[in-house]
C-alpha positions as CSV (number, residue, x, y, z in Angstrom):
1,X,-1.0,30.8,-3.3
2,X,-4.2,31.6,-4.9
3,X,-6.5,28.9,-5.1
4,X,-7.1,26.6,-7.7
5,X,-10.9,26.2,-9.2
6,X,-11.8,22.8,-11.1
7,X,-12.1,24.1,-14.9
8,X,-15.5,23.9,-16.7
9,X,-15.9,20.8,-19.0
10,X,-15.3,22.2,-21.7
11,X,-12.1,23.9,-20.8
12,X,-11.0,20.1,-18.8
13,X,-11.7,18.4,-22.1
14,X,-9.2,20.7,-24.0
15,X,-6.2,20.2,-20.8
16,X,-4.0,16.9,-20.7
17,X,-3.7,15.2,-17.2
18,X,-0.4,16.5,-16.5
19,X,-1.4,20.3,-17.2
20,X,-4.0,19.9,-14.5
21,X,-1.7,18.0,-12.0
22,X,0.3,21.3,-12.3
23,X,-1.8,23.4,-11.7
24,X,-2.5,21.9,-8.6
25,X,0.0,22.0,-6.3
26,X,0.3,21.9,-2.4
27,X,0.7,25.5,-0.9
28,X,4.1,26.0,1.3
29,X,2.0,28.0,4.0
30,X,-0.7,25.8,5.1
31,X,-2.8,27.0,8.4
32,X,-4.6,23.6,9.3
33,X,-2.2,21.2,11.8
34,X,-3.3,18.3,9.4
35,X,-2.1,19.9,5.8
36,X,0.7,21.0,7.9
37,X,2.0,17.7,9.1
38,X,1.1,16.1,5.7
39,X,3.5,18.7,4.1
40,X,6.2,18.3,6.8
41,X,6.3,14.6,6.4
42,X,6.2,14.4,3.0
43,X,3.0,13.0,1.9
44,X,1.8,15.3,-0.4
45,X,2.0,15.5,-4.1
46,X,-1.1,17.0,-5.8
47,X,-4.0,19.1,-4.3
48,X,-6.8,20.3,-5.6
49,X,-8.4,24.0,-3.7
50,X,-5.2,24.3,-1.4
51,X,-7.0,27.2,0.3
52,X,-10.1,26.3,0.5
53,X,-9.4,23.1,1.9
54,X,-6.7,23.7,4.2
55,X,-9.6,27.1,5.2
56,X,-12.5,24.0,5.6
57,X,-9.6,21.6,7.9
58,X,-8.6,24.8,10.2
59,X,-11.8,25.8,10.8
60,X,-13.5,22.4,12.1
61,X,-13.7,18.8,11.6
62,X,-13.5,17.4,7.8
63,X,-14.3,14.0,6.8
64,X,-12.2,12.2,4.1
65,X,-11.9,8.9,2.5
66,X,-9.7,6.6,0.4
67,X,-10.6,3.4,-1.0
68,X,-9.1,0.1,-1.1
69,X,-10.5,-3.1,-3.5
70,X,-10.2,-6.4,-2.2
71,X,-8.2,-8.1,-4.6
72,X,-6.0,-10.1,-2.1
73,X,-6.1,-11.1,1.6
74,X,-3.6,-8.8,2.5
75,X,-2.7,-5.2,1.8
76,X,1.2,-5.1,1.1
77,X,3.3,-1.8,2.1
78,X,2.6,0.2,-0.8
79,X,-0.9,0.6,0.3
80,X,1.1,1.5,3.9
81,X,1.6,5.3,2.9
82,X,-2.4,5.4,2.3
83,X,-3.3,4.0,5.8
84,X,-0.7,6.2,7.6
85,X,-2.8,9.3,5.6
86,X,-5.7,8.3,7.3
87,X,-4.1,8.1,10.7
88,X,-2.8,11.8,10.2
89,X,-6.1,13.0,9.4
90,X,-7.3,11.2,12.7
91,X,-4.6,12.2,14.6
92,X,-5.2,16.0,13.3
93,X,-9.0,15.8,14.8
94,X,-10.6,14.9,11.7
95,X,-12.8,11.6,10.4
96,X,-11.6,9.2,8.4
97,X,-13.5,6.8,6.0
98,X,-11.9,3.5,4.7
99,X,-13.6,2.4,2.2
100,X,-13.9,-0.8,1.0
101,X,-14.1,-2.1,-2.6
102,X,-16.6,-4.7,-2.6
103,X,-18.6,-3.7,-5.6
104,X,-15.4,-1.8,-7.6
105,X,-13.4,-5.3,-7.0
106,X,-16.3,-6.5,-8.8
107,X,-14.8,-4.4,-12.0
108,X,-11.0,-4.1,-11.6
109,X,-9.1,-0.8,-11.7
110,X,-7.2,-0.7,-14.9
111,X,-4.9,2.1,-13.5
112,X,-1.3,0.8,-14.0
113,X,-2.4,-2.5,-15.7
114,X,-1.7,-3.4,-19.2
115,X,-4.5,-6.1,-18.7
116,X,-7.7,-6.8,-17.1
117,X,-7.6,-8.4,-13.6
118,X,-8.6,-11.6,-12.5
119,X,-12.3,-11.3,-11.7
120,X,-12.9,-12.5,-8.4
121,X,-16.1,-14.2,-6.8
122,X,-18.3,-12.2,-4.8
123,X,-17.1,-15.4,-1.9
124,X,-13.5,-14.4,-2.7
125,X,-14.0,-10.7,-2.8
126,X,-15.4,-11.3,0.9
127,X,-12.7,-13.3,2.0
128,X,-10.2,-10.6,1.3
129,X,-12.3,-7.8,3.0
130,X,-12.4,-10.0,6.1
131,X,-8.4,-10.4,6.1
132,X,-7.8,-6.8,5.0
133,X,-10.2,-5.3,7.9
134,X,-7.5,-6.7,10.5
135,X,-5.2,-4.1,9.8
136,X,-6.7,-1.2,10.1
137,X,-7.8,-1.1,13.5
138,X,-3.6,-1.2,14.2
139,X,-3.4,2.5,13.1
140,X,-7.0,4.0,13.4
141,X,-9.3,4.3,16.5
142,X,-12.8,3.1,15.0
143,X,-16.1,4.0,16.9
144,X,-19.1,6.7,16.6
145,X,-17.3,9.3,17.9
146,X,-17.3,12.5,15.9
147,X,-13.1,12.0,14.5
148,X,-13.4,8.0,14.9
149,X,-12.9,6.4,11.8
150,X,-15.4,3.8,10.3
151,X,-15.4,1.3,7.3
152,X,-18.2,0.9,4.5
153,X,-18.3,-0.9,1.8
154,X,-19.0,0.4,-1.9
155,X,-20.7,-2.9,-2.7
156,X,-24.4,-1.4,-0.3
157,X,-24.9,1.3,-3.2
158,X,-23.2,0.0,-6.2
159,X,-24.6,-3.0,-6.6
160,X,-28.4,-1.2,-5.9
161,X,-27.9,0.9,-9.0
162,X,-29.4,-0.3,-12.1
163,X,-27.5,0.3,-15.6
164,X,-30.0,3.0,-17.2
165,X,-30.2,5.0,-13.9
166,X,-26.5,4.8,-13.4
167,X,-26.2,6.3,-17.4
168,X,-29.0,8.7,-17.0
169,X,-27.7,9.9,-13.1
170,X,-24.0,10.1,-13.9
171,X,-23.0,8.9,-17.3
172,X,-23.8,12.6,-18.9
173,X,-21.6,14.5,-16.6
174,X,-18.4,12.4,-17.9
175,X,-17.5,12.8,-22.0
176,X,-15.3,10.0,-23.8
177,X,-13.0,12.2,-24.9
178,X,-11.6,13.1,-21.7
179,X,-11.9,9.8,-20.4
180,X,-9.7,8.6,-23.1
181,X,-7.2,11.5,-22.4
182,X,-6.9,9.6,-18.4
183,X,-3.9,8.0,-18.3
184,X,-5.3,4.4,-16.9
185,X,-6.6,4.8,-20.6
186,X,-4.0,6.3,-22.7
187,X,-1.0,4.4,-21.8
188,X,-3.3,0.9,-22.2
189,X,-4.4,1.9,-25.8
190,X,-1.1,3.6,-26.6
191,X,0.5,-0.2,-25.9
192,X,-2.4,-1.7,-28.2
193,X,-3.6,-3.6,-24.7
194,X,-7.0,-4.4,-24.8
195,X,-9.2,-2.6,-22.0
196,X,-13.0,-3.6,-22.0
197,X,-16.1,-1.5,-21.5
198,X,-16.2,-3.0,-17.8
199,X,-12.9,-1.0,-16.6
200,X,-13.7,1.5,-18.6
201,X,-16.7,2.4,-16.4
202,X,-14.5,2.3,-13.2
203,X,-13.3,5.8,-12.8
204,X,-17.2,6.8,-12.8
205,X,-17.6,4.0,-10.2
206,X,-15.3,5.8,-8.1
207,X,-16.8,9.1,-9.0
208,X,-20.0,7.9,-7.3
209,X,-18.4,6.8,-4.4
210,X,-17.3,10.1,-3.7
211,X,-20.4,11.9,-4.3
212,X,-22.4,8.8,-2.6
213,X,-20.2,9.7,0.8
214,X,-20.6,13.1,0.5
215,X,-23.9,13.0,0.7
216,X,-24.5,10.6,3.5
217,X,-21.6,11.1,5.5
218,X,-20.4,14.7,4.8
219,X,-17.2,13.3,3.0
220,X,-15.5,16.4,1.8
221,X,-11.7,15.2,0.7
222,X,-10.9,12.0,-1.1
223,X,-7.3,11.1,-0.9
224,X,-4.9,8.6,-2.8
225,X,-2.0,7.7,-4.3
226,X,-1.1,10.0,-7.7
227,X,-2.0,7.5,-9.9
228,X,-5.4,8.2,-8.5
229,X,-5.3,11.8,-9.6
230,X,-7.6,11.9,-12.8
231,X,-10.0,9.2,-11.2
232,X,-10.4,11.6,-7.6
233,X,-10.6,14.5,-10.0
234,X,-13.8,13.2,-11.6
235,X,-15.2,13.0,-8.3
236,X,-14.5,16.2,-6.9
237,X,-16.0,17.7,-10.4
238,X,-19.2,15.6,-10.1
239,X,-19.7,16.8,-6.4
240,X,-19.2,20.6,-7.4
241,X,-21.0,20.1,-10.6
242,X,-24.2,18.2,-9.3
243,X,-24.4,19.2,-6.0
244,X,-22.4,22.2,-5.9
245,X,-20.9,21.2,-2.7
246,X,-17.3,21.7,-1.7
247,X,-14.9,18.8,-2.7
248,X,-11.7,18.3,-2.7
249,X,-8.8,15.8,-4.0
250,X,-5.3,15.2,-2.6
251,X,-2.7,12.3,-3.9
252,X,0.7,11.2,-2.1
253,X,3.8,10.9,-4.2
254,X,4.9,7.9,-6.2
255,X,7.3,6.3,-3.3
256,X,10.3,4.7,-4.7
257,X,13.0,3.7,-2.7
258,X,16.5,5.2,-3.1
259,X,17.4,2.5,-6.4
260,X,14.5,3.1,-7.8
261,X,12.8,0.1,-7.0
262,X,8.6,-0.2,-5.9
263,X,7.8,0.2,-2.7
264,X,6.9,-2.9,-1.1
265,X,8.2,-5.6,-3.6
266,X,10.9,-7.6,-2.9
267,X,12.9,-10.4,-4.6
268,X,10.6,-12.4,-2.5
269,X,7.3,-10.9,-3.6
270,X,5.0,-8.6,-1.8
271,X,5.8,-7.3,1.7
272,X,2.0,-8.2,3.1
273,X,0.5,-6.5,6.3
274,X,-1.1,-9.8,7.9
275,X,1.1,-11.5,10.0
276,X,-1.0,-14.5,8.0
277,X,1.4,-13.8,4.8
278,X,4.4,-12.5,6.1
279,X,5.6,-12.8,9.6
280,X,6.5,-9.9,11.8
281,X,9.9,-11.4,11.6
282,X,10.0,-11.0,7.7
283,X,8.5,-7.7,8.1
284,X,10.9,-6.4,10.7
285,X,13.8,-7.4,8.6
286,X,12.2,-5.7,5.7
287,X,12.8,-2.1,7.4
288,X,16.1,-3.1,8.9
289,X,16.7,-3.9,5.2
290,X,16.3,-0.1,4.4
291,X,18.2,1.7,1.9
292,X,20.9,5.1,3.7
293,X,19.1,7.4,1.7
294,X,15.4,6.3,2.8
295,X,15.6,6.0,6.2
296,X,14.7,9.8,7.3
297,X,12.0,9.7,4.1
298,X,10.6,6.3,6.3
299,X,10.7,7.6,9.5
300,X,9.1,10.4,8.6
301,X,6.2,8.8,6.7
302,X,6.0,5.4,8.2
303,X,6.4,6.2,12.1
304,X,4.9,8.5,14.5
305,X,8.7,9.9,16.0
306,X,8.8,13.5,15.8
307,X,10.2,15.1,13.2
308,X,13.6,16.8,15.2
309,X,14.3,13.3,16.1
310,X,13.6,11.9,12.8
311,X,16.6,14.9,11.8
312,X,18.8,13.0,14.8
313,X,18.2,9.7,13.5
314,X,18.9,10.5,9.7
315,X,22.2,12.5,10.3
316,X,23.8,9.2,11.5
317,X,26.5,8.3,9.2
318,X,28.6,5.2,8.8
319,X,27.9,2.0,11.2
320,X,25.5,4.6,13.0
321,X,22.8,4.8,10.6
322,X,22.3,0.9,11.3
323,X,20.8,2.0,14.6
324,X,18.3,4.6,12.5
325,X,17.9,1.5,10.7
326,X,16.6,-0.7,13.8
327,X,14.4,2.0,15.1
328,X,12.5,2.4,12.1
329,X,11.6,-1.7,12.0
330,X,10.9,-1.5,15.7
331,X,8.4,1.1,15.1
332,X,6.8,0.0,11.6
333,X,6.6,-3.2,12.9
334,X,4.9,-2.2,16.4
335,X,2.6,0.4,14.5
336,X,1.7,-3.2,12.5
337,X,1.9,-6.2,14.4
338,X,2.4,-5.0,18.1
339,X,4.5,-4.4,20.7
340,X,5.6,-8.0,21.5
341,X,5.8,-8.7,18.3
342,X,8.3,-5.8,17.4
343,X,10.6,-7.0,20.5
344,X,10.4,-11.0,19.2
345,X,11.5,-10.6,15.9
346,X,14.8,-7.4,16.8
347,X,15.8,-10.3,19.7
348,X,15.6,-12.9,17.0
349,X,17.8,-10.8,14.4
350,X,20.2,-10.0,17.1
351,X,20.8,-13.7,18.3
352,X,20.9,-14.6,14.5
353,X,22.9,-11.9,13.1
354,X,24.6,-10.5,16.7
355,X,25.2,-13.4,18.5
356,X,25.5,-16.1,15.7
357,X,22.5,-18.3,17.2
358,X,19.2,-20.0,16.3
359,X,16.0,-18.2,17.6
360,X,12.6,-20.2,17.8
361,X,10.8,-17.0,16.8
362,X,12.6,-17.2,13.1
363,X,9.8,-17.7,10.5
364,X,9.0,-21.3,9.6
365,X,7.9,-23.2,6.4
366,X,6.3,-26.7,7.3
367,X,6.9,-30.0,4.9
368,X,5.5,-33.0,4.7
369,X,7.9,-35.5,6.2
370,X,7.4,-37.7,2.9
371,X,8.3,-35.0,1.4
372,X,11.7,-34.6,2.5
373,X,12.3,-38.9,2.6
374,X,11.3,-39.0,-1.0
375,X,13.6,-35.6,-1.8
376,X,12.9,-31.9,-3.1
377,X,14.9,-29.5,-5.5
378,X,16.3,-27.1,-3.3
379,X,14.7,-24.6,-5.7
380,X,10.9,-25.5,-5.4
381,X,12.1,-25.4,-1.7
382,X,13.5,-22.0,-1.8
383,X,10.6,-20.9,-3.9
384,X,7.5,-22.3,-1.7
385,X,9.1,-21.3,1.5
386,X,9.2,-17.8,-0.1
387,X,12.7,-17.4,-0.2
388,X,12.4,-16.1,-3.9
389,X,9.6,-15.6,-6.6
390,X,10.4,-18.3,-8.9
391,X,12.9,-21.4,-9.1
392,X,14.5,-19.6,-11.9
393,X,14.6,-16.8,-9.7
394,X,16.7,-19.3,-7.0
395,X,18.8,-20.7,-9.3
396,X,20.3,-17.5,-10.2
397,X,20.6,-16.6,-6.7
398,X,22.3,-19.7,-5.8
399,X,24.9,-19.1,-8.5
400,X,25.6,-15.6,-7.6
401,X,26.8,-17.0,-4.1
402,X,23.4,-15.7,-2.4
403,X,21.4,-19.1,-1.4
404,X,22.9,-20.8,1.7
405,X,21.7,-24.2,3.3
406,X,22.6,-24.8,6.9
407,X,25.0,-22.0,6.6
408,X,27.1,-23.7,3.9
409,X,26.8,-21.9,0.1
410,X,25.4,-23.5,-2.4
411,X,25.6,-23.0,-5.5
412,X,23.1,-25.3,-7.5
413,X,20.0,-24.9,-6.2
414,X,19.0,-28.3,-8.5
415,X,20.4,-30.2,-5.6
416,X,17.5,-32.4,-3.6
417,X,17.4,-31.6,-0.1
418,X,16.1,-34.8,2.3
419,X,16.1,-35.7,5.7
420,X,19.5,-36.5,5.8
421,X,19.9,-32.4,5.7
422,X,17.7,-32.1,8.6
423,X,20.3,-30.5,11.4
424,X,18.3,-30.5,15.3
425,X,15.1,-31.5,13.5
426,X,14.9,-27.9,10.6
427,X,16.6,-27.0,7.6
428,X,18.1,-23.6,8.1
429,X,17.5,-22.0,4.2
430,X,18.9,-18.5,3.5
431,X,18.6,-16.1,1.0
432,X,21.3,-13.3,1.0
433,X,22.4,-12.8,4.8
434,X,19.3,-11.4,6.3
435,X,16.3,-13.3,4.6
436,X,16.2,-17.0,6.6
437,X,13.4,-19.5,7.0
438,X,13.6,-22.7,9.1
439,X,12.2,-25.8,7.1
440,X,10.3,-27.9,9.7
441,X,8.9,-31.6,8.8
442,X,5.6,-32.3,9.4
């Protein structure tokens, strides 16, 4: 495939989004054992410089990048795909960067959003790096070692610039008219949402980072998820343009699961990393939970079993493909919490589910023992133990057969639960037949 040069600006300026998303696809042939394996498992969807890049990864070590902001304490699994990226690139010899987004946090990325985020405290914003920094060092090896990974955070050299410079340094590489042509912009004015001048500035934020990493760390590949095409574009152009230095993009597909539903939301809410939002139990079950048709597309991007046994595991049919089904939880959820932690939560699904018994090790939502003698609606219970995202949300549930208290249905979840419920000192609350939570007085 011949490879694919960023456009002058005036030539961009005249292109929509998509036309450049097309021309920039992944080459079938790649030579480097990391493109290779990102092709084989399925991670890419847009490229920019196939050859050039996949010459640069073949020949030695590259250093890439992707960026995560700190809007919550957690990183749920659809930031999951973006992590396991990283651990490719590691695994294929190569240096990864996790950035953190302490100063682009600070701004909010309006990709996606039909409104402006909550702005956060620079206190909160800190809180949330220190409880998304847990996970990482689960799937990368960090260290000063010439492949080992490290974080920095965005906040050291955003924060230093001052307004004019940032204008006079970078604002004249970037016109409004294609900045307006982005979707993150489009589809916001197209819906007659308001976007302020703040998020308009964040895709040039991001465009410094890259050029800011390039030049201190030799950062040569920012990666992302496709909605971070047209903001990892302006990057890689600023880089060639400025410093006409070799940069290059690369986005993972939109993941979907088979129904066509987001990847990590549930009924529930998010499916969160940290054990401190979602216990391993929880997070086992959600992989266990796994559409037929996703579970070689999981294996393959979510676990590090190779790729002819990945073909064994996803030619099981009937009954059989509930076993695929268990080795893919067993591994995400080593990969994320640990190997005890993978084993405690299959035993406790198998005496549960298997065996028909009670395991300690089921997640637990504590109550206030006043609570439960002066009486709660079963649906604030069901909601705050996480059972479902709203009491609306339970009621429906209940009334479609799928709330069940101590193993009995019920089918108004306006009912107060007390103590009198309490049955060996919990409440066993479920919410279809694998989602269960044991209500504990405190």
């Amino acid at each position: 495939m011949k490879s694919t040069t960023i456009p002058t600006p005036a030539v961009l300026n005249a292109r929509t989004q998509t036309e450049e998303s097309t021309a920039m696809s992944a080459d079938p042939a790649f030579k480097s054992d990391f493109l290779q394996t990102l092709q084989a498992r399925g991670y890419i969807h847009q490229i920019t410089h196939p050859e050039e890049l996949d010459e640069a990864a073949a020949k030695g070590t590259i250093t890439a990048y992707i960026g995560f902001d700190a809007t919550a304490p957690s990183l749920h699994v659809g930031s999951l795909i973006q992590i396991m990226m990283l651990r490719r690139l590691q695994q294929a010899g190569h240096k990864p960067i996790v950035l953190m987004g302490g100063g682009t946090t600070k701004v909010g990325d309006p990709t996606g959003k039909d409104e402006s985020r909550k702005l956060l405290s620079d206190a909160d914003i800190q809180a949330n790096i220190a409880g998304i920094k847990q996970v990482f060092s689960k799937f990368l090896t960090f260290g000063d070692g010439p492949t080992d990974a490290v974080m920095v955070d965005n906040d050291e050299w955003l924060s230093k610039l001052g307004y004019i410079q940032f204008l006079r340094d970078f604002g004249v590489h970037f016109t409004v008219n294609r900045m307006l042509a982005f979707d993150s912009v489009k589809l916001r004015l197209e819906r007659e949402q308001p976007m302020t001048f703040l998020e308009f500035n964040y895709m040039l934020m991001q465009a410094t980072d890259f050029l800011e990493l390039q030049r201190t760390r030799g950062c040569v590949l920012q990666m992302g998820g496709s909605d971070q095409w047209g903001n990892i574009l302006n990057g890689v152009e600023l880089i060639r343009r400025v410093d006409q230095k070799p940069a290059f993009g690369l986005t993972t597909p939109l993941l979907t699961t088979a129904s066509g539903a987001k990847m990590g939301k549930t009924a529930a809410g998010a499916v969160w990393l940290n054990a401190e939002q979602l216990s391993p139990y929880d997070y086992w079950q959600f992989w266990r939970n796994t559409e037929d048709a996703d579970v070689g597309k999981f294996l393959r991007l979510f676990t590090d079993l190779p790729l002819d046994e990945v073909a064994r595991l996803e030619a099981l049919e009937g009954a059989a493909i509930n076993d695929a089904k268990k080795v893919l939880a067993d591994e995400a959820t080593r990969m994320a919490h640990g190997e005890e932690a993978a084993k405690t939560a299959r035993d406790a699904a198998q005496k549960l589910f298997e065996q028909g018994s009670l395991s300690a090790d089921l997640p637990t939502f504590e109550v206030p023992a006043a609570t439960l003698a002066e009486g709660v609606q079963l649906a604030a219970l069901f909601t705050d133990a996480g059972l479902a995202g709203s009491r609306g949300e339970a009621r429906r549930l209940a009334q479609g057969g799928g709330v069940r208290m101590n193993d009995q249905a019920v089918s108004d979840a306006n009912v107060m639960v007390t103590e009198a419920d309490l049955v060996d000192g919990v409440i066993k609350l479920a919410a279809g037949k694998k989602k269960i939570v044991l209500v504990k007085p405190v």
